[in-house]
C-alpha positions as CSV (number, residue, x, y, z in Angstrom):
1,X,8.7,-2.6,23.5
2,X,8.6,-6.3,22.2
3,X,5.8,-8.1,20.5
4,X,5.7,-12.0,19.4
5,X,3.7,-12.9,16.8
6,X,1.8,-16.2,17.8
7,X,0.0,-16.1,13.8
8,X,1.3,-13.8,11.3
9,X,-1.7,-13.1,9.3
10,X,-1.9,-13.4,5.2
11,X,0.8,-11.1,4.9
12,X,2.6,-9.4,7.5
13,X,5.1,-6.6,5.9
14,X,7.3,-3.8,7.3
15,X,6.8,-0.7,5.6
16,X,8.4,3.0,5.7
17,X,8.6,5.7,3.3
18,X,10.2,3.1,0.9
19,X,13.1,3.7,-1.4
20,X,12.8,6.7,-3.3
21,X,15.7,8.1,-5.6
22,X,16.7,4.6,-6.9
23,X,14.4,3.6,-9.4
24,X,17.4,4.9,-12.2
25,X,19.0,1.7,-10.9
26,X,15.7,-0.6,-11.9
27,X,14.5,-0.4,-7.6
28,X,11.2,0.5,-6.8
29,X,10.0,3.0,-4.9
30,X,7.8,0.8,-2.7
31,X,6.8,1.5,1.0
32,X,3.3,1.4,2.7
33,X,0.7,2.1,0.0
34,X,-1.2,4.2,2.3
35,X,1.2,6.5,3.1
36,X,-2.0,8.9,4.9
37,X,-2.7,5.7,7.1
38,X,1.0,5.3,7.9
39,X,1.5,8.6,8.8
40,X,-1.3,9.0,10.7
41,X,-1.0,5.5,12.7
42,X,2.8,7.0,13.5
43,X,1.3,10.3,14.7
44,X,-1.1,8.5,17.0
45,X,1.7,7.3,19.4
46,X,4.1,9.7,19.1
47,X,6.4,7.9,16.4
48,X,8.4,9.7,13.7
49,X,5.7,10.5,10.9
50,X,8.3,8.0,8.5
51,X,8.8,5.2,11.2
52,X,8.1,2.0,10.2
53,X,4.7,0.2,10.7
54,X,3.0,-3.0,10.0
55,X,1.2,-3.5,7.0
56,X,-1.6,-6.1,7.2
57,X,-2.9,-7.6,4.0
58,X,-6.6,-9.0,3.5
59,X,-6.4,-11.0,7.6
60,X,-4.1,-9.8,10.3
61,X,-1.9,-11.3,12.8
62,X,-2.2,-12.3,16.8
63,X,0.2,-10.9,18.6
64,X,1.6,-11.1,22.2
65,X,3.3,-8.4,24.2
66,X,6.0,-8.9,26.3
67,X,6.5,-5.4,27.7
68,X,5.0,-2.3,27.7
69,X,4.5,0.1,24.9
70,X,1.6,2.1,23.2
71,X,0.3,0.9,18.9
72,X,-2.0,2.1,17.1
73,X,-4.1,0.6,14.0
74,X,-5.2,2.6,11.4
75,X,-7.5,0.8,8.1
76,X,-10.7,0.7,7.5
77,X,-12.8,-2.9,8.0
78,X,-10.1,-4.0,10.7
79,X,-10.3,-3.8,14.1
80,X,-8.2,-4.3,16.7
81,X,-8.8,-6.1,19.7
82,X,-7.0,-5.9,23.0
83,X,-7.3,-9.0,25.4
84,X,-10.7,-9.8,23.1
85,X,-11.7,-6.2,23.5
86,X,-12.5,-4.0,20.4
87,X,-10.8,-1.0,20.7
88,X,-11.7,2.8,19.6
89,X,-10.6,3.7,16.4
90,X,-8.6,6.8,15.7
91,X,-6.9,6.5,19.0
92,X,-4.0,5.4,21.1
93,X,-4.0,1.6,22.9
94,X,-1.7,1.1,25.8
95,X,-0.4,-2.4,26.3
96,X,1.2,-4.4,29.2
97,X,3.0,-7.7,29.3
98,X,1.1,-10.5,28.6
99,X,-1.7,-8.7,26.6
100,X,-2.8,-10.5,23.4
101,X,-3.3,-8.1,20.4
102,X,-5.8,-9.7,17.4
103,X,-6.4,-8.0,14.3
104,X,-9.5,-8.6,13.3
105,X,-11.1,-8.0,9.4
106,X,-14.7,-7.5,9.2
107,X,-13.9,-9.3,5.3
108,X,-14.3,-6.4,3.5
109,X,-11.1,-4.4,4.3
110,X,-8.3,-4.9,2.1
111,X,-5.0,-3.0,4.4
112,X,-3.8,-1.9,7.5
113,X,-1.7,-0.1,9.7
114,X,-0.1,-0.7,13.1
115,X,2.5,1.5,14.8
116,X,4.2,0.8,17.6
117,X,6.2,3.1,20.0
118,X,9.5,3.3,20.1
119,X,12.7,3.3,17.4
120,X,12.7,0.2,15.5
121,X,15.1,-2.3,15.6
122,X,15.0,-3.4,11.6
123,X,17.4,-4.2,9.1
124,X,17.6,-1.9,6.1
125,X,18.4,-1.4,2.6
126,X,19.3,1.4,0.2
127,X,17.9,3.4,4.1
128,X,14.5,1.5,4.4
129,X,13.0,-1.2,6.5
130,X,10.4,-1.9,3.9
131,X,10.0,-5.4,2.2
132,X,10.3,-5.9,-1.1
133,X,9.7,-9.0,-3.7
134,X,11.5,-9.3,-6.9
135,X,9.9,-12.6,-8.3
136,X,9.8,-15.1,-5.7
137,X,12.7,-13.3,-4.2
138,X,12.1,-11.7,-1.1
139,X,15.2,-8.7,-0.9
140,X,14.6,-8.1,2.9
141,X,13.6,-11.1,4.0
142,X,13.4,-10.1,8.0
143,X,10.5,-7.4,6.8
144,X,8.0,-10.4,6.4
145,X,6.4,-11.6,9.6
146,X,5.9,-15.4,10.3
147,X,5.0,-16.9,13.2
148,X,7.3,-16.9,16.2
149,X,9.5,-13.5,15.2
150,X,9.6,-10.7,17.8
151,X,9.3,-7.7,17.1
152,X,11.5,-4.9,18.8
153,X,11.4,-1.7,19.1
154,X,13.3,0.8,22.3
155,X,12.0,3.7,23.8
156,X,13.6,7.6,22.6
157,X,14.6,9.6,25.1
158,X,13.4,12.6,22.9
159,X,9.4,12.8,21.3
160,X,9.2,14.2,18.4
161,X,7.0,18.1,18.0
162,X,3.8,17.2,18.1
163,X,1.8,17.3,14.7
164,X,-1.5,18.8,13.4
165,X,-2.5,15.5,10.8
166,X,-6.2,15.3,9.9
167,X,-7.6,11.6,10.0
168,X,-6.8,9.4,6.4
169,X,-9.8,10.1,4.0
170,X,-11.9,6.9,4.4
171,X,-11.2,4.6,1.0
172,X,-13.0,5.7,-2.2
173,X,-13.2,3.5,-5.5
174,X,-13.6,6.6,-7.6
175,X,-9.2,7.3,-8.8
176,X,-8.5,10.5,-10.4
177,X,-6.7,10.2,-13.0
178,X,-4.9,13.0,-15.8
179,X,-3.7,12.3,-19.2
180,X,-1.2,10.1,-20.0
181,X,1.8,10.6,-22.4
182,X,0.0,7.8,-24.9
183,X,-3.2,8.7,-24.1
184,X,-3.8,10.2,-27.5
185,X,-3.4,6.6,-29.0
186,X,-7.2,5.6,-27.5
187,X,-9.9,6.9,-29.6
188,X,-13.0,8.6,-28.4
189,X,-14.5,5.5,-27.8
190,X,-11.5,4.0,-26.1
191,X,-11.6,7.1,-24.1
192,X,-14.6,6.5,-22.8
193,X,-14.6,2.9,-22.2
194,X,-11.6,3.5,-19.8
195,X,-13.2,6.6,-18.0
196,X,-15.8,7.0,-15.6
197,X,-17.5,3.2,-16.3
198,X,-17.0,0.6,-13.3
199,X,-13.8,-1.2,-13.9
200,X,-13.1,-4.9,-11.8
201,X,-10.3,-5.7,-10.2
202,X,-8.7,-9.3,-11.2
203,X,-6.8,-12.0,-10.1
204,X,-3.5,-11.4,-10.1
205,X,-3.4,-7.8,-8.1
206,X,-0.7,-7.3,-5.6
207,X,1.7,-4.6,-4.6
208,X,3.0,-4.3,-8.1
209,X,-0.1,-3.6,-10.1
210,X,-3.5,-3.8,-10.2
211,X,-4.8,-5.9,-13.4
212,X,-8.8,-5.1,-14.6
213,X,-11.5,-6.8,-16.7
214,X,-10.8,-4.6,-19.5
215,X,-10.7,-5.1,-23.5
216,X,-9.6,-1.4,-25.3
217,X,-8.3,-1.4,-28.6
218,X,-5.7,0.9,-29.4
219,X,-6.4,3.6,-32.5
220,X,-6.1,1.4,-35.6
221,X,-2.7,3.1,-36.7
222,X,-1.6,2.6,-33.1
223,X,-2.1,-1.2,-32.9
224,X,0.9,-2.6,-34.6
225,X,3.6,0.0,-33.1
226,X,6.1,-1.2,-30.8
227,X,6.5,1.3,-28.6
228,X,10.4,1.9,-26.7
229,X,10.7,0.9,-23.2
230,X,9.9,4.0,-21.1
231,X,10.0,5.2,-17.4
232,X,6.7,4.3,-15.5
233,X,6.1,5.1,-11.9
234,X,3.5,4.2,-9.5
235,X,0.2,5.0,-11.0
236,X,0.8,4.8,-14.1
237,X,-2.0,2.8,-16.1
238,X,-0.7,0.7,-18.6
239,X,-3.0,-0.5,-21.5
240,X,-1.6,-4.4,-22.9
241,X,-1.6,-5.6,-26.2
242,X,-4.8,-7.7,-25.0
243,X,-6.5,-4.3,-23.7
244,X,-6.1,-5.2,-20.0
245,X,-5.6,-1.4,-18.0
246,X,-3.1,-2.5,-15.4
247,X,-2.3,0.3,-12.2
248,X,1.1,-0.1,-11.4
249,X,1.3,-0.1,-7.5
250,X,4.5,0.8,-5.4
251,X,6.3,-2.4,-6.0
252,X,5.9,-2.0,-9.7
253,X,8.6,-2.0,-12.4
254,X,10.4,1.3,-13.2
255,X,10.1,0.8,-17.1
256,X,7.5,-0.6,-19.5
257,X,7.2,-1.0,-22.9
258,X,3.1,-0.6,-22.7
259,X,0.9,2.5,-23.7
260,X,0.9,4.4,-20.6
261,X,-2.5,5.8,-21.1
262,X,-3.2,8.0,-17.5
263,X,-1.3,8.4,-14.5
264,X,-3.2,8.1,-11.3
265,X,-2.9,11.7,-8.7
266,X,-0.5,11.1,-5.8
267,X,-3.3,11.3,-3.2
268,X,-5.6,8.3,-5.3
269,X,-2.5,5.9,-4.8
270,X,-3.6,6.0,-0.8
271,X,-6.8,4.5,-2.0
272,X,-5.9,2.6,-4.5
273,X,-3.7,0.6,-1.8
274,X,-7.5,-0.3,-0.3
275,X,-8.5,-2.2,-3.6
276,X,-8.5,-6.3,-3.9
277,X,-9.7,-9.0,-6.4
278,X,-13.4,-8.2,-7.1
279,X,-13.6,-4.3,-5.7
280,X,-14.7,-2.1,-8.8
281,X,-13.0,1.1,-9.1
282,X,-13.8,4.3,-11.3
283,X,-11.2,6.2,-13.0
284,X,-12.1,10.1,-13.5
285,X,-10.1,12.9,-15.1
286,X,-9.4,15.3,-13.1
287,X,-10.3,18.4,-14.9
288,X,-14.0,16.3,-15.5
């Protein structure tokens, strides 16, 4: 199957299962931030659950198809339309040469997923396909869509078992949380500024971390120690020197030297990947 991208959208990334194992050498895990939509746009047409798909940011991409194949979309507040034709959600569309693919975001979704059929043909690094930006550095520079590129994928001679996936939760601003190892340096009060209050989401937030509106101080006798650089992972919160509760995202550092106040559950990282500038979120313990 081949597709051409006529517009590529805000940004356009490839993402698999990212790069897990590596992060003793500084390298992020990274990979699609919804991993529940991923899978399940892969399951729609048959794919590998772990194939790579396209993950739209904020305003997708038109595309053109020059032979036949089968995608699926998977995010909520996107639609995608098929020769100007909205198509049903939670289901497989067929496509033929010439068809033009849009899509579309009603404004208020923030990610998306397309699959499309067939084995990829993408470079990869330490075994993934997935972009990744170190700076202004982009590390797999082919995994970030502009206009023009084609994308190409060829057919298996083998599907895979079919699988039994449920549809992705639809995206929630209410992230459970559980203790983190300096969660002890916030006070009762701190505590409870941080949890289960409306929290906004600022400018800059990307696919490294998620920064908020908010001011916590520390306990007093906690304010002035410099803490040793430590592992962090992907949803860890991280309170600044300024207060500021940052969410690390997928593409975020391996090591910090902030308070690492709560880590986020593995299955609130799938909505937190639905989050952008000016979405409130709520962060809850989980044993609350």
């Amino acid at each position: 199957m081949k597709l051409q991208f006529v517009t590529s959208g805000l940004r356009t990334t490839t993402q698999d299962l990212g790069r897990p194992g590596h992060t003793h050498m500084g390298v992020p895990s990274g990979g699609a931030l919804d991993r529940s939509a991923m899978r399940y746009a892969n399951h729609l047409i048959g794919n590998a659950l772990g194939a790579p798909v396209l993950e739209v940011t904020l305003s997708g991409p038109h595309l053109r198809c020059l032979e036949a194949g089968r995608v699926a979309l998977i995010g909520s507040g996107f639609d995608l339309l098929l020769n100007g034709e909205p198509q049903p959600a939670l289901l497989p569309t067929s496509v033929n040469p010439g068809d033009a693919l849009i899509i579309k975001s009603s404004g208020n979704g923030c990610r998306a997923y397309l699959s499309v059929s067939g084995e990829w043909h993408a470079k990869r690094w330490l075994g993934s396909a997935s972009a990744l930006r170190i700076g202004s550095h982009e590390l797999v520079p082919g995994a970030v869509w502009t206009r023009g590129d084609i994308l190409e994928t060829r057919d298996r001679s083998v599907e895979p078992w079919p699988s039994a996936l449920l549809p992705p939760q639809p995206p929630s601003n209410i992230i459970k949380v559980s203790p983190g190892p300096e969660y002890e340096w916030l006070d009762d009060h701190g505590q409870s500024q941080l949890l289960s209050k409306r929290i906004l989401v600022i400018d800059p937030s990307n696919r490294v971390g998620l920064r908020t509106n908010t001011q916590i101080q520390l306990r007093e006798d906690k304010r002035r120690v410099e803490m040793v650089s430590s592992g962090v992972q992907p949803g860890t919160v991280q309170l600044t020197h300024g207060g500021q509760a940052i969410i690390l995202m997928r593409d975020g550092q391996t090591i910090g030297g902030y308070p690492r106040v709560l880590q986020c559950a593995s299955q609130s990282l799938d909505q937190l990947a639905h989050l952008k500038v000016g979405d409130e979120l709520i962060l809850s313990l989980i044993d609350s």
